[in-house]
C-alpha positions in Angstrom: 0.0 0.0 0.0 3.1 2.6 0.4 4.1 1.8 -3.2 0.6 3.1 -4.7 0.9 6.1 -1.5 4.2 7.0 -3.7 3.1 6.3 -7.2 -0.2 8.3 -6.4 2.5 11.4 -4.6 4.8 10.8 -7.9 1.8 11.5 -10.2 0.8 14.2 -8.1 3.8 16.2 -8.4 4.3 14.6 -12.0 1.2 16.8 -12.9 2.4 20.1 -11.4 5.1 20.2 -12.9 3.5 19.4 -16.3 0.6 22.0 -15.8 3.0 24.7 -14.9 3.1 26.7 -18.4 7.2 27.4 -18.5 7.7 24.0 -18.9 5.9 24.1 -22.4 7.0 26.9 -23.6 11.1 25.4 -22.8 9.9 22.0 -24.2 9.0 24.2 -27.4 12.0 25.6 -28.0 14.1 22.8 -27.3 12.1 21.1 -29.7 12.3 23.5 -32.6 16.1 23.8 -31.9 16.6 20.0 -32.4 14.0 20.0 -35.7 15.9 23.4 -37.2 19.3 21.2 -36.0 18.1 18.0 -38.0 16.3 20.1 -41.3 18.8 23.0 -41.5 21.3 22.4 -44.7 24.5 21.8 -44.5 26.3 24.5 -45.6 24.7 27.0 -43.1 25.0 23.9 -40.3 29.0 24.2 -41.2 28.8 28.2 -40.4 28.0 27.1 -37.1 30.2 24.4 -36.6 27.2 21.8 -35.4 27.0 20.0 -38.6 29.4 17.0 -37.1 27.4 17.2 -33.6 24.1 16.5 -35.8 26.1 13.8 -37.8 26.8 11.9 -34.9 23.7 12.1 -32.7 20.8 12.4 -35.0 18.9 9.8 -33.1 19.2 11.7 -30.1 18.8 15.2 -31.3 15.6 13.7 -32.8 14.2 11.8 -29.9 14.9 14.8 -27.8 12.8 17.0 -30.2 10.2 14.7 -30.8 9.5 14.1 -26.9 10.0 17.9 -26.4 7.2 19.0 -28.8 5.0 16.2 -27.3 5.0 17.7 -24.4 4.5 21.3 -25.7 1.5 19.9 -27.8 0.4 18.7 -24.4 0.6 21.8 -23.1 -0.9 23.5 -25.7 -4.1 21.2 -26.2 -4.7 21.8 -22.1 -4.8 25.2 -22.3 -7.2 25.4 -25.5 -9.0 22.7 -23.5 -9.6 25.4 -20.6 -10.1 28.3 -22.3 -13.0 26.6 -24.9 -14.3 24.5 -22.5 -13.5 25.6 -18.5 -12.3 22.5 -17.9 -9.7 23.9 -15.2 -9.9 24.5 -11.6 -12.9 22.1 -11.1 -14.5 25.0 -13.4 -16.4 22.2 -15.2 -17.2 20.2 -12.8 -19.0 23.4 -10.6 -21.1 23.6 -13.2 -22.4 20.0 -13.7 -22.8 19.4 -9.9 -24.7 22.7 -10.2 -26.7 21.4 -13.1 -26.9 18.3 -11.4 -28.2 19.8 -8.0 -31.0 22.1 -10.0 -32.0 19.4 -11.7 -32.6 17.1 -8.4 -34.6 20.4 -6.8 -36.9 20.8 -10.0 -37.9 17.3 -9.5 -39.2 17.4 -6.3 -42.8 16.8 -5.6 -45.4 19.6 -4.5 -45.3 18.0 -0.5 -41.3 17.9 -0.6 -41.4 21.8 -1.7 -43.9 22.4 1.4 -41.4 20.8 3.9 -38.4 22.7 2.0 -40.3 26.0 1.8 -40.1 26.0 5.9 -36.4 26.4 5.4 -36.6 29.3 2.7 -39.4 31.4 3.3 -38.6 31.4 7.3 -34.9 31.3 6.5 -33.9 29.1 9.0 -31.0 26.1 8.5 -33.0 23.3 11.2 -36.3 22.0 11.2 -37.6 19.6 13.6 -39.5 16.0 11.6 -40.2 12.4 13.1 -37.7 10.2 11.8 -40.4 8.1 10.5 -41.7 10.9 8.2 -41.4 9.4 4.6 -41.2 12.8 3.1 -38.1 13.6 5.0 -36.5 9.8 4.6 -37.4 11.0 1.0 -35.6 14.2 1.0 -32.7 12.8 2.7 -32.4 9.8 0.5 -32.2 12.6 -2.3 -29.2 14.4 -0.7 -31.2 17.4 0.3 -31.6 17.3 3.6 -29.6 15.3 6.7 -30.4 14.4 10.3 -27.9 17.1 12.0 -28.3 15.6 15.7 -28.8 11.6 16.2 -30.5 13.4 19.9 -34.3 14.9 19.6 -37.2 16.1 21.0 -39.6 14.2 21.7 -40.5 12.0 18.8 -38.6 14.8 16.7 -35.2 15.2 15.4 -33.4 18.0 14.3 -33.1 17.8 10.2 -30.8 20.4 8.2 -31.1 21.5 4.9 -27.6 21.1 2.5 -25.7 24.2 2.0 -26.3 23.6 -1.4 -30.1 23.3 -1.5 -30.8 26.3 0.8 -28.3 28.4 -1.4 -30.1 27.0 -4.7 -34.0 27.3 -3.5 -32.7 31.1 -1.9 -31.5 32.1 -5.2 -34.5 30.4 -7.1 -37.5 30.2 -5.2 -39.8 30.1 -8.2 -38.0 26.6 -8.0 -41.0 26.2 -4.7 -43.3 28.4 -5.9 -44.0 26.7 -9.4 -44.2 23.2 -7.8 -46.8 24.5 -5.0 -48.6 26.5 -7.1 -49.4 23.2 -9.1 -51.0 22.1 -6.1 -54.4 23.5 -4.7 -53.4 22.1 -0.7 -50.3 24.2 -0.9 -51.5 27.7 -2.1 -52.2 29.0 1.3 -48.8 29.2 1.8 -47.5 30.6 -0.5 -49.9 33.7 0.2 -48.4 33.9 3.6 
């Protein structure tokens, strides 16, 4: 288990160092200096007195440039990547779990929006349900709400609403208010 601890570190800081944009941009021109080296003609390789040094290690001069320019290529297609796409920083992946989390809160039923409007319109974080309420074994199944105490009142338990739900449903309420409006039992409160 050490041995994939340090492959896992390796990679880690394998990955830094590739990210980090100098390294491209030296890997570029270390690459083009070994492809001018191997397609520059003789005569103006002689001016410089390299044309025997390119002679004698052409596999190495090229295997040097080839790797070098792989690695700017790398580089380059990364940074396109996150500029087109904002794929870096976890970017991206903000924005599907945000997706993700909308599209959890627009399914709700009209009787889950009435036990999540108690949070929102009375903007509180806790509200107190009997562990045997379906609707909030529901909700909690869902992700949307947790049991925030396993200790209670009598035949009620303290129940919190995610971070991310009660900054969603604050930001959107029409999120509650179309799903209760749908309902005739629920239009009481949303007059209140």
């Amino acid at each position: 288990m050490e041995i994939l601890g340090v492959i896992s570190t390796s990679i880690k800081e394998l990955k830094d160092i590739i990210i980090s944009y100098r390294i491209f941009i030296i890997a570029f021109f270390i690459g083009l200096g070994g492809t001018l080296l191997l397609a520059l003609p003789d005569s103006l390789l002689e001016t410089f007195y390299v044309k025997e040094l390119r002679d004698n290690q052409t596999e190495v001069i090229g295997s040097i440039a080839l790797v070098c320019l792989f690695i700017a290529f790398c580089g380059l297609a990364y940074y396109v990547g996150v500029w087109l796409f904002g794929l870096g920083k976890g970017k991206y992946r903000a924005r599907k779990r945000e997706e993700n989390e909308i599209e959890v809160l627009k399914q709700l039923t009209p009787v889950e929006c009435t036990y999540l409007a108690n949070y929102i319109f009375k903007e509180t974080q806790t509200a107190y349900f009997a562990p045997s309420d379906g609707v909030v074994g529901g909700l909690e199944s869902k992700g949307v709400l947790y049991r925030s105490s396993n200790l209670g009142r009598v035949h009620k338990f303290a129940y919190n609403i995610q971070p991310w739900a009660y900054e969603q449903l604050s930001k959107n309420p029409q999120l509650l208010r179309k799903k209760l409006a749908e309902s005739e039992d629920f239009k009481e409160l949303l007059d209140s």
